[in-house]
C-alpha positions as CSV (number, residue, x, y, z in Angstrom):
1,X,0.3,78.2,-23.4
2,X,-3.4,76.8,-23.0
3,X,-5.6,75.3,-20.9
4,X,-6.2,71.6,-21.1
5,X,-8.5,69.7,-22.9
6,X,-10.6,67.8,-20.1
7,X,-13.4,65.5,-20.8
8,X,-16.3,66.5,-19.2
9,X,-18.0,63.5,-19.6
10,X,-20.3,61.9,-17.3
11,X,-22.9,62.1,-19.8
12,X,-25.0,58.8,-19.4
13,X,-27.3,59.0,-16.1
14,X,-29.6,55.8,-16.9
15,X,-28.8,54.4,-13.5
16,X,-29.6,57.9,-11.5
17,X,-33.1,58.6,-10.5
18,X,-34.9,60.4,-13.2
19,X,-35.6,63.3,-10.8
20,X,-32.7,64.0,-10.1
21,X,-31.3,63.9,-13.0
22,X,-33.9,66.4,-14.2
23,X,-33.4,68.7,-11.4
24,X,-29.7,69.1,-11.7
25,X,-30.4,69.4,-15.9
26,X,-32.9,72.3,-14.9
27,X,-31.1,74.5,-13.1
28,X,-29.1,76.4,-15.5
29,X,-30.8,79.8,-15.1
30,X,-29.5,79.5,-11.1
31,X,-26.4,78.9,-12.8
32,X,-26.1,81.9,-14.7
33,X,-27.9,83.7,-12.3
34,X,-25.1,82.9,-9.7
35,X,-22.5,83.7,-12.0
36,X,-24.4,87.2,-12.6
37,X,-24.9,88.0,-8.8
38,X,-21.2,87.2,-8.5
39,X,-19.3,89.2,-11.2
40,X,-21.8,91.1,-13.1
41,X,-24.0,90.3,-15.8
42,X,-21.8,91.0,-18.6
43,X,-19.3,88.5,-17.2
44,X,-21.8,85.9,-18.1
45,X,-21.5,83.8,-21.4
46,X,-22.9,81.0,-23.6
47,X,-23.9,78.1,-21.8
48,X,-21.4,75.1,-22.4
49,X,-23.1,72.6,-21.0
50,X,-23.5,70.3,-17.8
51,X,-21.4,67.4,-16.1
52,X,-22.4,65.2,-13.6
53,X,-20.2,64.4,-10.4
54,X,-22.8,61.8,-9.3
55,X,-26.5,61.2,-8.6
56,X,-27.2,64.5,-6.8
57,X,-24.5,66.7,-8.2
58,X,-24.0,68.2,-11.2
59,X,-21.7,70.8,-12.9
60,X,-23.1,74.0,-15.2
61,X,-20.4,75.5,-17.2
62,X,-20.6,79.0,-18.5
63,X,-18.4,81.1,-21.3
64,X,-16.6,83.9,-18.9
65,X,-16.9,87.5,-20.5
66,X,-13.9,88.8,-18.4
67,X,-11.2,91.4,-19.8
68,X,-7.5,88.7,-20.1
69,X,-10.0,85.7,-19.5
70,X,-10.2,84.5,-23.1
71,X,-11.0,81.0,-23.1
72,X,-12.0,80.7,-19.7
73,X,-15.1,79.5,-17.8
74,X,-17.0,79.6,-15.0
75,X,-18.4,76.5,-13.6
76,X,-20.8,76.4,-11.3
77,X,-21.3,73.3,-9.1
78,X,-25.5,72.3,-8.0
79,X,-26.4,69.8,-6.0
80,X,-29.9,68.2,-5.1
81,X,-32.0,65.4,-2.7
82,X,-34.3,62.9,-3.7
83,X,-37.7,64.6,-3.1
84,X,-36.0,68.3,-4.0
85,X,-38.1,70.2,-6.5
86,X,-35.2,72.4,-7.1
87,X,-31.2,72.2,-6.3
88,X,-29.0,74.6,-4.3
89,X,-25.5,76.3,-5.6
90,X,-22.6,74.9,-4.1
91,X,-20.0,77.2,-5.2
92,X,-18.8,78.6,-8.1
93,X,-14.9,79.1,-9.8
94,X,-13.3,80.3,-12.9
95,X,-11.4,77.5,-14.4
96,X,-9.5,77.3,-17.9
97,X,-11.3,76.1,-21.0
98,X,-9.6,74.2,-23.6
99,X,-8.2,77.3,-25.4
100,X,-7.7,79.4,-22.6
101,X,-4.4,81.5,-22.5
102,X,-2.5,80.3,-19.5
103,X,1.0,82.0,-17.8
104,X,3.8,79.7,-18.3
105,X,4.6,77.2,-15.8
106,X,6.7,78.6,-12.6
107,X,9.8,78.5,-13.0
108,X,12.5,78.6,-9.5
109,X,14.7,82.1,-9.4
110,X,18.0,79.6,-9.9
111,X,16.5,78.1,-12.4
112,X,15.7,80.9,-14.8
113,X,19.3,82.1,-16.0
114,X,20.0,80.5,-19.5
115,X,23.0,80.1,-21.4
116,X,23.5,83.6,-23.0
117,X,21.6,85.6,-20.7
118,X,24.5,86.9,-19.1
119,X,25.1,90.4,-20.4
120,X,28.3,93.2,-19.8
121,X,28.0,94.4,-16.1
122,X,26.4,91.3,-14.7
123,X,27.4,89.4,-11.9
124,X,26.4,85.7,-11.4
125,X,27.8,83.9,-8.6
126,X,28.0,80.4,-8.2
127,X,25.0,78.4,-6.3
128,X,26.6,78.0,-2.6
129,X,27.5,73.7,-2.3
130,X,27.8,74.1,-6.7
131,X,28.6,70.6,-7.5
132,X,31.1,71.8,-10.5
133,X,33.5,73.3,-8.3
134,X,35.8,71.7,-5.4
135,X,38.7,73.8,-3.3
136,X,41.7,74.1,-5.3
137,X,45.1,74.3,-3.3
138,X,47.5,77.0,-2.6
139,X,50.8,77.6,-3.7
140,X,54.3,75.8,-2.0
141,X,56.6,78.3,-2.6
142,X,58.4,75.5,-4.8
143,X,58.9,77.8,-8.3
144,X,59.1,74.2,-10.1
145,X,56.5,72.6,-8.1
146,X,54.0,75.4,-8.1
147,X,54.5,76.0,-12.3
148,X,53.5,72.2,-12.8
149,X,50.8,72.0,-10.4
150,X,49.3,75.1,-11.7
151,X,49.0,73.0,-15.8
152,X,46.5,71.3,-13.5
153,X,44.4,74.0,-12.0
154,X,46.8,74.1,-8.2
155,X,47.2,78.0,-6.6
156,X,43.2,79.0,-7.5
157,X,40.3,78.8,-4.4
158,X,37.8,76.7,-6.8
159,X,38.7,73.9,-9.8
160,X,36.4,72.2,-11.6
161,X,35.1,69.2,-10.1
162,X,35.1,65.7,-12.1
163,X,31.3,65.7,-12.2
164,X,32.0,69.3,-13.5
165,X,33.9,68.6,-16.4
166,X,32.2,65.6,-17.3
167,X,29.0,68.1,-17.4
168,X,31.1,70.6,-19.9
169,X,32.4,67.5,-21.5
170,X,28.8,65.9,-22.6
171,X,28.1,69.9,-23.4
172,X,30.8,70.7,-26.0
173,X,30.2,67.0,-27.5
174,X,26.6,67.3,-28.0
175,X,26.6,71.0,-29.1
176,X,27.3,72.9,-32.5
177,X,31.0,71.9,-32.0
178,X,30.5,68.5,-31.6
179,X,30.5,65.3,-34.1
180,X,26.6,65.3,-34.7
181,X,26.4,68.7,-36.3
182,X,25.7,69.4,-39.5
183,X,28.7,70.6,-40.1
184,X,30.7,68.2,-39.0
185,X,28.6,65.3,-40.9
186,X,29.3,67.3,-44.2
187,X,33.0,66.3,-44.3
188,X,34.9,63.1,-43.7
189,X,38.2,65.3,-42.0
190,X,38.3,65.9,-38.5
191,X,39.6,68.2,-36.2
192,X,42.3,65.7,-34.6
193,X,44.1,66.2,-37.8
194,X,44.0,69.5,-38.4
195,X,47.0,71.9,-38.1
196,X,44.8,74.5,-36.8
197,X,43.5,72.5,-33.7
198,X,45.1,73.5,-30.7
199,X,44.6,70.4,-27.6
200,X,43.5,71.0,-24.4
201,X,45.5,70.8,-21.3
202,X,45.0,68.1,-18.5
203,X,41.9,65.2,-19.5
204,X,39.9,67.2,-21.4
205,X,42.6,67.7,-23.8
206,X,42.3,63.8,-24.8
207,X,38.6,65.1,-26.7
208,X,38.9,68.7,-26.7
209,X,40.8,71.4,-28.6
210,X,40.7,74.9,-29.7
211,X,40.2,76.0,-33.2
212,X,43.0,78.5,-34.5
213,X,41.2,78.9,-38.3
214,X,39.6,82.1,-38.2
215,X,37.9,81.2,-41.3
216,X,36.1,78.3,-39.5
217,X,34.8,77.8,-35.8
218,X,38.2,80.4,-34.4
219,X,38.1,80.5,-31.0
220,X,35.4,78.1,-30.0
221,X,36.3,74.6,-28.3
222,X,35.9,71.4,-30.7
223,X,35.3,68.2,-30.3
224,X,38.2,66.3,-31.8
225,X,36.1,64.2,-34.2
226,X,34.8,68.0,-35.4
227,X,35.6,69.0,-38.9
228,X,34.7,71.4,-41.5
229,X,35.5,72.3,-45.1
230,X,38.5,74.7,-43.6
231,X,40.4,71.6,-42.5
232,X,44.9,71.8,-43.3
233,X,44.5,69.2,-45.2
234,X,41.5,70.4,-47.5
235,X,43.4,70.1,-51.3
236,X,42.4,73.2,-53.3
237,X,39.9,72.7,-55.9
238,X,41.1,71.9,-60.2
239,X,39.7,72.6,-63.3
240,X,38.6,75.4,-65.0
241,X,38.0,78.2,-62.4
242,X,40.7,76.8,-60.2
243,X,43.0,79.3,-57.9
244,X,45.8,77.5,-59.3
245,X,46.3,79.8,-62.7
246,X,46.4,83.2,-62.7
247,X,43.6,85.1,-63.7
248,X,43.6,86.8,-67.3
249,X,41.9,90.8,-66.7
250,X,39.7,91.1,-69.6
251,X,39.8,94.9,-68.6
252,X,43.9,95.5,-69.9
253,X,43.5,97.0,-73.3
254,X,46.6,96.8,-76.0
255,X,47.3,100.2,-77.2
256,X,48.4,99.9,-80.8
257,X,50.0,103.1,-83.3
258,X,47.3,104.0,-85.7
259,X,49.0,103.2,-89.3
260,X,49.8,106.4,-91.6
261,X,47.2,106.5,-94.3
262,X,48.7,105.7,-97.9
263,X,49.6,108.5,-100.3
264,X,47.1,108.7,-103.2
265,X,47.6,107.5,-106.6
């Protein structure tokens, strides 16, 4: 990324005392000559120009020569008193010009893992309190009891919360599978009435399927208002060129008997 664009703009001093003003203007060879004492004389630049903070201060900036510093400048504050024939440095940094080259914005250690990051071998455990999950329950001992409750998610430590699902919900909705993709815009059919789409279990199975085509989005979850060209209900194609008629090989030669050649007169 790069550095902002700032206005350095307190250009009009009309109000200020004219001596001052002069002063502060004047004293861009302390400037540079700051900037050299403090980094070395081939860190110094082109002069940029000069802001003013007020009356009695002003700003120099300088182009930084500095090896991963492209862009950057060094600015280098004066300051001044009415009667002063000549102003005083008041310090001096290295800030970012409007082009300079700038590391990325920090980013939190939890925050940092993306979808698809994880690769074989890694281990990713939840974030301790993670709102997704809630305790699940154990099992009764009940054979018909614990096979119905376990449809639901019953007999695991963690279940999905409601907040959770609605989260993987909005996901699957929104994403590639969902009814605002391209694909999906490209046909009028939709998953819910497909013979390869495969419902959820529990709530999310009023929205949600699974797609059984392996020609089309096998294996993925869909949005039931999802569709593609692969849809059961896709009619095959007629006319000329048509899978419907069997194809003639041009290649299958008939092998005919060479006639006997006549008897001369």
């Amino acid at each position: 990324m790069t550095g902002p664009i700032e206005e350095y703009a307190v250009t009009t001093v009309a109000e200020w005392p004219e001596g001052l003003a002069a002063v502060l203007t004047g004293a861009v060879d302390q400037a540079r000559a700051a900037v050299a004492e403090f980094s070395g004389p081939e860190a110094v630049g082109d002069y940029l120009g000069v802001s003013y903070e007020d009356p009695n201060t002003a700003t120099h900036r300088v182009l930084a020569h500095l090896p991963g510093y492209q862009g950057w400048q060094w600015a280098v504050v004066v300051a001044t008193c009415a009667g002063a024939d000549h102003a005083t440095i008041s310090e001096g940094v290295l800030i970012p010009g409007p082009t300079a080259l700038l590391a990325p914005d920090w980013v939190p250690w939890e925050q940092r893992i993306q979808p698809g990051d994880l690769s074989p071998g890694d281990l990713l455990a939840p974030a301790k309190d993670d709102p997704r999950l809630v305790p699940g329950y154990t099992a009764s001992g009940d054979a018909q009891v614990d096979e119905t409750a376990a449809e639901v998610g019953l007999g695991r430590r963690w279940v999905m919360s409601a907040s959770g699902r609605a989260e993987a919900a909005e996901r699957w909705h929104d994403g590639d599978y969902g009814p605002g993709s391209p694909m999906a815009r490209s046909t009028k059919r939709v998953c819910r009435d497909c013979g390869f789409f495969l419902p959820l279990a529990g709530s999310l199975g009023a929205m949600f399927g699974v797609c059984g085509n392996e020609l089309s989005a096998d294996g993925h979850v869909v949005d039931k208002y999802y569709g593609c060209g692969a849809h059961s209900d896709t009619p095959a194609p007629a006319g000329i060129g048509s899978p419907a008629y069997e194809p003639y090989d041009d290649g299958l030669l008939d092998v005919m008997e060479k006639p006997a050649p006549e008897a001369p007169a």
